[in-house]
C-alpha positions as CSV (number, residue, x, y, z in Angstrom):
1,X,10.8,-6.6,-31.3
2,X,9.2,-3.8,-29.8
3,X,7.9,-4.1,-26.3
4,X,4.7,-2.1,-25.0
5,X,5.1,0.4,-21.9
6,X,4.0,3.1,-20.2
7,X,5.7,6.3,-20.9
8,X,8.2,7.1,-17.9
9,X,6.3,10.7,-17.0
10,X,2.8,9.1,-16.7
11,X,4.4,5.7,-14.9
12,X,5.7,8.2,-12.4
13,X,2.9,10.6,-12.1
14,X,0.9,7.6,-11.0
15,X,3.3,6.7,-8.6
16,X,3.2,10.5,-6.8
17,X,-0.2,10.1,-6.9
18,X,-0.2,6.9,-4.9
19,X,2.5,9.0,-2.6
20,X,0.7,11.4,-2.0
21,X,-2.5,9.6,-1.1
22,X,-0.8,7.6,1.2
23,X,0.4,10.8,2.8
24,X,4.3,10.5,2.2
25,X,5.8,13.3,1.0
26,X,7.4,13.1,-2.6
27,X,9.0,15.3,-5.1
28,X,10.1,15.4,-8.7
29,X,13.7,16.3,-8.4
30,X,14.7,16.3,-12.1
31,X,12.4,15.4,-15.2
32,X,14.1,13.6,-17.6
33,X,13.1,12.1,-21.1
34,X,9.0,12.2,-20.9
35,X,8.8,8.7,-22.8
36,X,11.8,6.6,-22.1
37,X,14.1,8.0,-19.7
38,X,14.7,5.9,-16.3
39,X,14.3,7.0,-12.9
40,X,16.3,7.3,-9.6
41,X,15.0,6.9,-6.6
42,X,16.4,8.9,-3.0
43,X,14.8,7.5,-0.4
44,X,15.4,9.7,2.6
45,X,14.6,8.2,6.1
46,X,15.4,11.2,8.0
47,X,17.8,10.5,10.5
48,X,18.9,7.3,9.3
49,X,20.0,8.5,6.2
50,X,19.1,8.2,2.5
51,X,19.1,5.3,0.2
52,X,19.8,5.7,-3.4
53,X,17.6,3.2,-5.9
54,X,18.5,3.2,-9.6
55,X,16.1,1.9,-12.2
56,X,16.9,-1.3,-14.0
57,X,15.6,-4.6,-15.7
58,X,16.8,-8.7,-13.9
59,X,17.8,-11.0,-16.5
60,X,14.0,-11.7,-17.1
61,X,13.7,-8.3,-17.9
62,X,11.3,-7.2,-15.2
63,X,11.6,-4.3,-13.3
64,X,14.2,-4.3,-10.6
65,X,16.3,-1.7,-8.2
66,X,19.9,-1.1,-8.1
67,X,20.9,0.1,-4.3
68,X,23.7,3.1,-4.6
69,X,26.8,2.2,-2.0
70,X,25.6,-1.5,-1.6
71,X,22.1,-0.3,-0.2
72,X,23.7,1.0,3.1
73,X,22.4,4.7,4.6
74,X,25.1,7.5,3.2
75,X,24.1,11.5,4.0
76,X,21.3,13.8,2.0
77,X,24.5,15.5,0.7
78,X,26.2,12.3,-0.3
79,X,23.0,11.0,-2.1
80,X,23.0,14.1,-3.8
81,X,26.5,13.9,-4.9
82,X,25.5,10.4,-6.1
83,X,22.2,12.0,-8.2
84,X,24.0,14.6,-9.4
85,X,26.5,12.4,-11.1
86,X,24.3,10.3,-12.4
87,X,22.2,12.9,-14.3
88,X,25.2,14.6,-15.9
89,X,26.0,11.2,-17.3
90,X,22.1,10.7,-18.4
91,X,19.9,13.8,-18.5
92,X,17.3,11.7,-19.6
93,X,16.8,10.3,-15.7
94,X,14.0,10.9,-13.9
95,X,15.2,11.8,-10.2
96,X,12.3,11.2,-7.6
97,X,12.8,12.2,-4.2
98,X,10.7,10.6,-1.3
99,X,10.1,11.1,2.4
100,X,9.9,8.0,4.2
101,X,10.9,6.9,7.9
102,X,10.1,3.8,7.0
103,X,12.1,3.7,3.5
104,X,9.2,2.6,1.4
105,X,9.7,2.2,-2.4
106,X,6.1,3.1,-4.0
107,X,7.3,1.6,-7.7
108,X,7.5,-1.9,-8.4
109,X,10.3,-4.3,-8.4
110,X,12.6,-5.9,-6.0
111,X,15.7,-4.3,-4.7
112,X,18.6,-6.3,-6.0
């Protein structure tokens, strides 16, 4: 059983576009596989800290968000540490890096 989606780099192009209408600064950090790589999210909130989302499905198979370091704040190098890991182990991931004081997730899906 095949199931229909978007490919990852137009799903995430639509998303910047959102971003970037809504005026909050975002960035493509790494471009993985155009069709059917996942994607990381690094939330940076400035001087809070950054959050680290990574793309996965619930049990119902909709779209949902893994928090990095049980969602708590960690540092822009620590989150980077945490990315960098991640893409060695998958160089298909998408990496998408956004500016947000108030930590706002433009892509679907609940934060588990």
């Amino acid at each position: 059983m095949t199931e229909d989606r978007l490919p990852t780099e137009f799903w995430v192009r639509a998303h910047i576009r959102r971003c970037i209408s809504d005026g909050i600064p975002v960035t493509v950090a790494h471009k993985g596989d155009p069709h059917g790589g996942t994607v990381m999210v690094k939330l940076n909130q400035l001087e809070k800290g950054c959050r680290v989302l990574s793309q996965v499905r619930d049990l119902d198979g909709r779209l949902a968000w893994l928090p990095a370091a049980k969602g708590d704040f960690m540092s822009e190098a620590d989150a980077d540490a945490t990315i960098a890991r991640a893409v060695t182990r998958d160089p298909d991931l998408w990496v998408i890096e956004i500016e947000d004081r108030h930590g706002r997730n433009p892509f679907e899906g609940k934060v588990l």
